[in-house]
C-alpha positions, -999 to +999 in steps of 0.1 A: -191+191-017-191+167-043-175+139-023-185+123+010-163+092+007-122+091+005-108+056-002-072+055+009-041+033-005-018+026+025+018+021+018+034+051-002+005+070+000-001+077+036+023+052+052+063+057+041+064+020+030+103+028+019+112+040+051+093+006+066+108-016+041+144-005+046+141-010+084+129-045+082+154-057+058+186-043+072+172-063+107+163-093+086+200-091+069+215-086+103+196-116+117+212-138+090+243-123+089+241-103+055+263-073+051+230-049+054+246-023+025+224-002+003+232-026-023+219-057-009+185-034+004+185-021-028+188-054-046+159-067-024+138-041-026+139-041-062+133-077-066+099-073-038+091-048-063+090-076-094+068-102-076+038-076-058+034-066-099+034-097-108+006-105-079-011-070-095-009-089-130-020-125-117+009-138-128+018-150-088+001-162-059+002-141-027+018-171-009+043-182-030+055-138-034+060-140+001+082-169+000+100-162-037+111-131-026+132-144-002+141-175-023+157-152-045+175-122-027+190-149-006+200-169-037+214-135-049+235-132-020+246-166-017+233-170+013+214-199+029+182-204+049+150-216+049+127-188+030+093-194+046+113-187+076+132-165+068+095-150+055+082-152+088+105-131+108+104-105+079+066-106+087+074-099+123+098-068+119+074-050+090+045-054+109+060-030+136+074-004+111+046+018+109+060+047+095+037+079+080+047+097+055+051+139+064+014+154+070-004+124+062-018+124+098-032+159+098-042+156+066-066+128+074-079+144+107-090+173+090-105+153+062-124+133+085-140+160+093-162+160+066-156+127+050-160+094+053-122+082+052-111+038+042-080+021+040-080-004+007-042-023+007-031-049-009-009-056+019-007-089+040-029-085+066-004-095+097+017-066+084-013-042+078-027-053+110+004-048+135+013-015+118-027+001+118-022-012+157-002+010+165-009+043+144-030+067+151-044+065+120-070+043+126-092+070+147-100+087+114-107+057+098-141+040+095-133+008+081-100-015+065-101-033+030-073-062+027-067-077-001-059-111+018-095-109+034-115-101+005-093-131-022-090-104-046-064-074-054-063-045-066-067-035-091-093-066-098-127-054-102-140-079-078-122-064-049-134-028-057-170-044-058-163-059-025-154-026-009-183-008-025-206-033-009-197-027+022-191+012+028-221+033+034-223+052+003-234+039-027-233+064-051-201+056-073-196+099-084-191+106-045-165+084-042-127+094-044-102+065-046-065+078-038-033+060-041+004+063-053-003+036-078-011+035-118-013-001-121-031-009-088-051+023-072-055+044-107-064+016-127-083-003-105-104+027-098-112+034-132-118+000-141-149+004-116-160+037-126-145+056-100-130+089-094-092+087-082-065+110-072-026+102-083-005+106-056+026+109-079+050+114-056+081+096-075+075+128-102+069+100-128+063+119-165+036+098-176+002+102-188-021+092-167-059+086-166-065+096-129-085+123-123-064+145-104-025+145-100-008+160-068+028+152-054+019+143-022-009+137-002-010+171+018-024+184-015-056+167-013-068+195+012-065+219-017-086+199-045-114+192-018-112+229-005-112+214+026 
């Protein structure tokens, strides 16, 4: 078994962040009386999509994301409301939207079996928090890596050296990083010399430097063998 340690992403990868994502916004809209039409989710969801790659980029700050977001779909909208507010209720309704994505459960009760299983998100931690709270997840995992906590993202270096620190195995080739992420998970990974998994479940046709593909996470039994 080359392996013993399995860093996880979170949101797209195990958890069905879409599924989360879409909840929370059609309450928010309906809180603030915003037709909640595909449209408008779509339009928000596109525009949440901008500002975490800009956070990914440093090009934003985690606080002023959370707050921009807003600032903008509801200028979009033309509608009106305080957005750190408006932020904060968000907050509330995403944090209990903890949705997994089909046979991501199993799949990490029988890989804990064997290995030594993390969460590393770039998440908000109030979110991260209230959904792991709830999920069974958390019995297979041994430990959680938010970006929040540590004051760096993915795919900095810095926060991949901060997670290494503090797992139990040191030795960088028996570590697997997986994620549903180029720009965050894949890069960040082999930015720090580690061994990653794609999870490109969005089919993208891109070249990518990961070291193994699969569609969905269920298919990580079958590279490990397990």
């Amino acid at each position: 078994m080359k392996y013993t340690t399995l860093l996880f992403d979170l949101d797209e990868t195990l958890f069905d962040f879409l599924k989360s994502e879409e909840y929370a916004a059609c309450k928010l809209m309906e809180v603030y009386g915003i037709p909640a039409t595909k449209d408008n989710y779509e339009l928000y969801s596109a525009i949440n999509a901008e500002k975490w790659l800009m956070l990914e980029k440093g090009e934003i700050t985690r606080p002023k994301l959370l707050v921009e977001r807003f600032a903008d779909f509801f200028g979009r909208v033309g509608a009106k409301a305080d957005p750190v507010e408006v932020n904060k209720v968000y907050m509330k309704l995403l944090s209990q939207a903890g949705f997994m994505l089909d046979g991501a459960l199993d799949t990490c009760r029988i890989l804990s079996e064997k290995y030594s299983l993390y969460l590393v998100t770039n998440g908000t931690k109030y979110v991260q928090t209230g959904r792991l709270s709830n999920s069974p997840i958390t019995e297979y995992i041994k430990d959680v890596f938010i970006s929040e906590d540590i004051g760096y993202n993915k795919p900095q270096k810095e926060y991949f050296d901060y997670v290494l620190a503090h797992i139990e195995e040191k030795d960088k080739s028996k570590i697997l990083v997986i994620g549903d992420s180029l720009s965050s998970d894949i890069a960040g990974a082999v930015n720090s010399g580690l061994d990653c998994c794609w999870v490109n479940r969005k089919k993208q046709a891109v070249k990518s430097p990961a070291t193994f593909e699969i569609g969905e996470v269920t298919e990580l039994l079958d590279i490990l063998n397990t």
